[in-house]
N, C-alpha and C positions, 0 to 999 in steps of 0.2 A: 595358526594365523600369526605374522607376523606384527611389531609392536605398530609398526606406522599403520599396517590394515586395519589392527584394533581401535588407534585412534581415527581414521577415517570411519571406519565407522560409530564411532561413539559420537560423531557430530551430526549424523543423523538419528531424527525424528523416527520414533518406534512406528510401525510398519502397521497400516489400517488396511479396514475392507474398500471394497469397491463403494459398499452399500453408505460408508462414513465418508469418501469423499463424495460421494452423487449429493449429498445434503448441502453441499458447499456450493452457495450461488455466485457465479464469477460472471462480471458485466465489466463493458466498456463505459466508462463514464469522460467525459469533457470538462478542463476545468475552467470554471466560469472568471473566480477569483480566488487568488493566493496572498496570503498575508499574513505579518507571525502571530503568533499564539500571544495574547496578552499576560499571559501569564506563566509562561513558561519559555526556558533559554532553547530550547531543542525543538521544537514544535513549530510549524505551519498549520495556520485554519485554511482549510481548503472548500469553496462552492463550487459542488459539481454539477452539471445536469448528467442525471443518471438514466436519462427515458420516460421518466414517470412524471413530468408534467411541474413537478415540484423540485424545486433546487436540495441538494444535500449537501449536509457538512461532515466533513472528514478531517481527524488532527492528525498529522502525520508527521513523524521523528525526520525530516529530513531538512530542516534547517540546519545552514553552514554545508550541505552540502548541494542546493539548489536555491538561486536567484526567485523569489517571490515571484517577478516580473515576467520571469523565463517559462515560466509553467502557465501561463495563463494561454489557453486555445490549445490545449497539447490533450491527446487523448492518453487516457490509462486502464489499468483494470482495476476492480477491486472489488471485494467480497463484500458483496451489496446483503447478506443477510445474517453479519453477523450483529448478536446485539451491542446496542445502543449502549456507549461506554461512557463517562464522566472523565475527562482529563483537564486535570487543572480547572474546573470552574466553567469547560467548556463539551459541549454533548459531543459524540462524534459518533456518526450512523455508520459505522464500516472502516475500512483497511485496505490502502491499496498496499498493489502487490511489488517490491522491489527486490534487486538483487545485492548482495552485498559481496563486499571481499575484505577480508579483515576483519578482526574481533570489532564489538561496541567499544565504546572511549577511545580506538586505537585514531591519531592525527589523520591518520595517510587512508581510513577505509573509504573506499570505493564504494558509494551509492547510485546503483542504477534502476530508473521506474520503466515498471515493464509497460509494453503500450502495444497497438498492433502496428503492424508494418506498410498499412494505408488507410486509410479513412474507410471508417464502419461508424455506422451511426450509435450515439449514446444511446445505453440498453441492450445494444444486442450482446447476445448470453455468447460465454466464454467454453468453450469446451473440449 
């Protein structure tokens, strides 16, 4: 294998079953309200309605590279059943899903939020 194959692939994530991604709940959620992380430079608190009748909060690494304002009524996805994490002082029930280009720290990375391609209602399961 060549060295540049080797590093393509050393950039990917070691290789699961079918049965470890089926556990991965991926939903459409809407986002209600965006605004930054009170306590962290990097961070967006995000209220989404995810389906379930109660609003959720998600912190997400994409500040500096999406407008607060720009994201509000925009649909996404995100993995609605991973657990419940502490950032900075703030809960965040989940992960949405983004694409990137360029290393973390680098000025110039390209953050893209994956979303679908026309309106499905928040909750409906991603598959």
């Amino acid at each position: 294998m060549s060295e540049t194959a080797n590093e393509t692939k050393s950039m990917f994530k070691p290789e699961i079953t079918f049965d470890d991604f089926a556990k991965v709940d991926l939903r459409v959620a809407k986002i209600l309200v965006a605004e930054p992380h009170p306590n962290a430079d990097k961070l967006l608190r995000l209220q989404l309605d995810d389906g379930s009748g109660t609003n959720r909060q998600i912190c997400a690494g994409i500040k500096g590279h999406y407008e607060p304002e720009d994201l509000v009524g925009k649909s996404i996805v995100i993995v609605a059943n991973l657990a419940p994490r502490e950032l900075r002082g703030e809960v965040s029930h989940g992960m949405l899903l983004a694409g990137s280009e360029g290393a973390k720290g680098d000025a110039d990375r390209k953050v893209v939020l994956m979303s679908p391609m026309s309106d499905v209602a928040p909750g409906s399961v991603v598959s």
